[in-house]
C-alpha positions in Angstrom: 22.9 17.8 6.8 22.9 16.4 3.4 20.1 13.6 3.0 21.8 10.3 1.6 20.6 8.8 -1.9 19.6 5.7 -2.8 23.4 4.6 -3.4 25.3 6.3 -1.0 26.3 4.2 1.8 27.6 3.5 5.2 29.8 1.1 6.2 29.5 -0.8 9.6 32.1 -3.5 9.5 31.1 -6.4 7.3 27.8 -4.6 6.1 26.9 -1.3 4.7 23.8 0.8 5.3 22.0 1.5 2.0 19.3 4.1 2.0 16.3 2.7 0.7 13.3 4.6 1.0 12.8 8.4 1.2 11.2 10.6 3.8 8.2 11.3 1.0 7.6 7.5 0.5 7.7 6.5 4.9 5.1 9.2 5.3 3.0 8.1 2.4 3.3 4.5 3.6 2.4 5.1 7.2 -0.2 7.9 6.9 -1.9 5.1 4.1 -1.6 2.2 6.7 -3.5 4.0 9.5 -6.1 5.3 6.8 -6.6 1.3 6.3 -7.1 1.0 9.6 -9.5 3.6 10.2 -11.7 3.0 6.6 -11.9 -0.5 7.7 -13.2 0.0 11.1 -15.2 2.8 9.9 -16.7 0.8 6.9 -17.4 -2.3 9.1 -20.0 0.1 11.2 -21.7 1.6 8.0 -21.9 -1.9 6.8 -22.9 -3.4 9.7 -24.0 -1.5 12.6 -22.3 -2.5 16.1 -22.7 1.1 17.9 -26.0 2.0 18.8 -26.5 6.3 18.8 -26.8 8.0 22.1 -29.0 10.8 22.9 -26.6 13.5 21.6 -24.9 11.8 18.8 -25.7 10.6 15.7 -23.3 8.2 14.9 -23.7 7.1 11.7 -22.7 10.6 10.5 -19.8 10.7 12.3 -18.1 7.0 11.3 -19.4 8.6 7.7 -16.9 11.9 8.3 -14.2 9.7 9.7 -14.6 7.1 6.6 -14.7 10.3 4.0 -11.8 12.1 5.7 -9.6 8.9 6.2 -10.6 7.8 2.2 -9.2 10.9 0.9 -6.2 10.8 3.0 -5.7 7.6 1.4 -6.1 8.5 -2.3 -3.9 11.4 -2.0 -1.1 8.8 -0.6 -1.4 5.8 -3.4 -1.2 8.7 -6.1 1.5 10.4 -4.5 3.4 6.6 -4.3 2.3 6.1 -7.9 4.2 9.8 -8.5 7.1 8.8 -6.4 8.0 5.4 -8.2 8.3 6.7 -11.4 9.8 10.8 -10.5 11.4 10.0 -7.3 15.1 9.6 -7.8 15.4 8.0 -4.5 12.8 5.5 -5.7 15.2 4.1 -9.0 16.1 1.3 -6.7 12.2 0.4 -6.6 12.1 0.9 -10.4 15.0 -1.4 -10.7 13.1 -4.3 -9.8 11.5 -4.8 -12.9 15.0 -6.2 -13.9 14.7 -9.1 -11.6 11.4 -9.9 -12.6 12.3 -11.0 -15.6 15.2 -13.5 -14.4 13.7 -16.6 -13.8 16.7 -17.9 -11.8 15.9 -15.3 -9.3 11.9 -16.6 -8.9 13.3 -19.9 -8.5 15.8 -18.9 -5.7 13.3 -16.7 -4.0 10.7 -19.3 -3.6 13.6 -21.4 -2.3 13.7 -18.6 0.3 10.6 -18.7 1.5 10.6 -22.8 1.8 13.8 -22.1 3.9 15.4 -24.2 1.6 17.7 -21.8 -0.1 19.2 -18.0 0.2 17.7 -15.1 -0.6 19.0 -13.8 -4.0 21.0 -10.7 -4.6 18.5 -8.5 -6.0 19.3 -5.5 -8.0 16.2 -3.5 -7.4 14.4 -3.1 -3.8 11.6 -6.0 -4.1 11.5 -9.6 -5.4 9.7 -10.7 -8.3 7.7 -12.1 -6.0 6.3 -8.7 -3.7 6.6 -6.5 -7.0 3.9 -8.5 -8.9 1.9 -8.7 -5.5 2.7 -4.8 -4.9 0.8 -4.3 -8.6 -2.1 -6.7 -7.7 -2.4 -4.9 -4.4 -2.3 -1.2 -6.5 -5.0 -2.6 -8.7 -7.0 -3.3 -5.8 -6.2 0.2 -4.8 -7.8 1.6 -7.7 -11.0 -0.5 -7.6 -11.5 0.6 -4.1 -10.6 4.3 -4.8 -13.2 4.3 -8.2 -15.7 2.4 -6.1 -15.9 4.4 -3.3 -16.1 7.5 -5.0 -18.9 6.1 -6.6 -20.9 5.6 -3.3 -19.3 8.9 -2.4 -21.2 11.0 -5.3 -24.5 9.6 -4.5 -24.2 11.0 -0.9 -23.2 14.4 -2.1 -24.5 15.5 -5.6 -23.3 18.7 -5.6 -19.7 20.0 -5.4 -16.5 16.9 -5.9 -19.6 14.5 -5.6 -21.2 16.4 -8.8 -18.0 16.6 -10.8 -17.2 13.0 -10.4 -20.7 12.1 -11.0 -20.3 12.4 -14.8 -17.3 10.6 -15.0 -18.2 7.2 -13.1 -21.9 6.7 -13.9 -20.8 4.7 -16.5 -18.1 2.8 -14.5 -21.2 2.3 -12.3 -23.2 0.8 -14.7 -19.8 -1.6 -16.2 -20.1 -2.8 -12.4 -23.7 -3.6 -12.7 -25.3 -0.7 -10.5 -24.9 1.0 -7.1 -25.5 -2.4 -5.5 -22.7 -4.2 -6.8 -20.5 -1.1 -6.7 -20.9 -2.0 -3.2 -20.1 -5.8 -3.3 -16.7 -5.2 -5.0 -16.0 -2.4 -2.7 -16.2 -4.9 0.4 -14.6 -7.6 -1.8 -11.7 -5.0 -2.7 -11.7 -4.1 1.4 -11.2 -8.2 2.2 -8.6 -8.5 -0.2 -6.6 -5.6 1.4 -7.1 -7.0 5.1 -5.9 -10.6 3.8 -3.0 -9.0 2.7 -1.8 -6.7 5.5 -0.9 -9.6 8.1 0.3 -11.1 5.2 2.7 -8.8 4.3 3.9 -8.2 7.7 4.8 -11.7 8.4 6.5 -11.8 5.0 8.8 -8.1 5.9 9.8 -9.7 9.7 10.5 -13.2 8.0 12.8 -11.4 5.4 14.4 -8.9 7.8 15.3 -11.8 10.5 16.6 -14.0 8.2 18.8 -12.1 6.2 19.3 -9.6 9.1 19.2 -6.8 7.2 16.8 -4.9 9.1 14.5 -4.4 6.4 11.6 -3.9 8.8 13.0 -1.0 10.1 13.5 0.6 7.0 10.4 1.6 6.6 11.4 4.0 9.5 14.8 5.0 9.1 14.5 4.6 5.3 18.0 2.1 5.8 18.8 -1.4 5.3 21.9 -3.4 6.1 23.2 -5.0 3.1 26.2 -7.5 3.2 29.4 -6.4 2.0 30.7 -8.1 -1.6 
């Protein structure tokens, strides 16, 4: 069966389903949400240890693996997204939001929005001013956690990726002011990213409840329920 694009639609009464986001971008977006989980577990217990080693296990090494394993899992999926917003025909309605970013009326009724004291606006691309500014702050943060923790990656292993990359970002190290501080803005980069997430989630079930358009679940089914006009 023939997958739907980005404008083809179903109708169901007085709405129609529109189909948002493809198979490639919900399996980027969910296999990067549990690497979060994991790298943040993982690097709370090589920053801070809270499991003491049994007699058979060293478990520093093995949070380490997990934290490794999980990180690259995670870079592959933010430059796979990155690949997907601007080659992904699916993804033009993403692109299309730069259109509404640039329409002040649309800031002002979207902030209305989230006072409750307005409706959302009809967008014409698949995020609000609002979330696509936040979605670049929050890929920015991406990168400085991806470039700082291959940083701290290279001086565990010198030799193989760890000894390619180590040319390249000793002298990102030394812009961040040493090995030390590569590790301060790593954590700080880690914070910003866990103050976001509930954030985020609260913001998706606030707009998929009140415009009941089952936003939420499109992140599954890769629909959402858009009025008819």
């Amino acid at each position: 069966m023939r997958q739907a694009t980005s404008h083809q639609k179903r109708s169901d009464g007085n709405r129609h389903a529109v189909y948002e986001f493809s198979l490639g971008l919900r399996l980027a977006h969910w296999i990067r949400a549990i690497s979060i989980a994991v790298l943040v577990l993982t690097g709370f217990y090589i920053s801070y240890v809270y499991q003491y080693p049994s007699d058979n296990v060293f478990v520093q090494s093995v949070y380490r693996f997990a934290h490794e394993i999980f990180g690259f899992a995670f870079v592959a999926c933010i430059f796979f997204k990155i690949y997907l917003f601007f080659a992904d025909n699916t993804s033009k309605i993403e692109r299309a939001s730069f259109k509404d970013l640039f329409d002040k009326q649309v800031w002002i009724d979207q902030i209305k929005f989230y006072l409750c004291i307005g409706k959302h606006p009809r967008l014409r691309g698949a995020y609000n001013p609002l979330q696509f500014v936040t979605y670049f702050i929050l890929y920015v943060v991406f990168m400085g956690l991806i470039v700082t923790g291959l940083i701290l990656y290279m001086h565990n292993y010198h030799e193989g990726l760890g000894g390619f990359f180590y040319g390249f970002l000793r002298p990102i190290e030394a812009m961040f002011g040493g090995l030390s501080e590569v590790r301060t803005y790593h954590r700080l980069f880690m914070w910003f990213v866990i103050i976001f997430v509930p954030i985020h989630v609260y913001i998706v079930v606030l707009n998929s409840i009140k415009n009941k358009d089952g936003s939420t679940d499109a992140i599954v089914s890769g629909y959402k329920y858009e009025e008819e006009h």
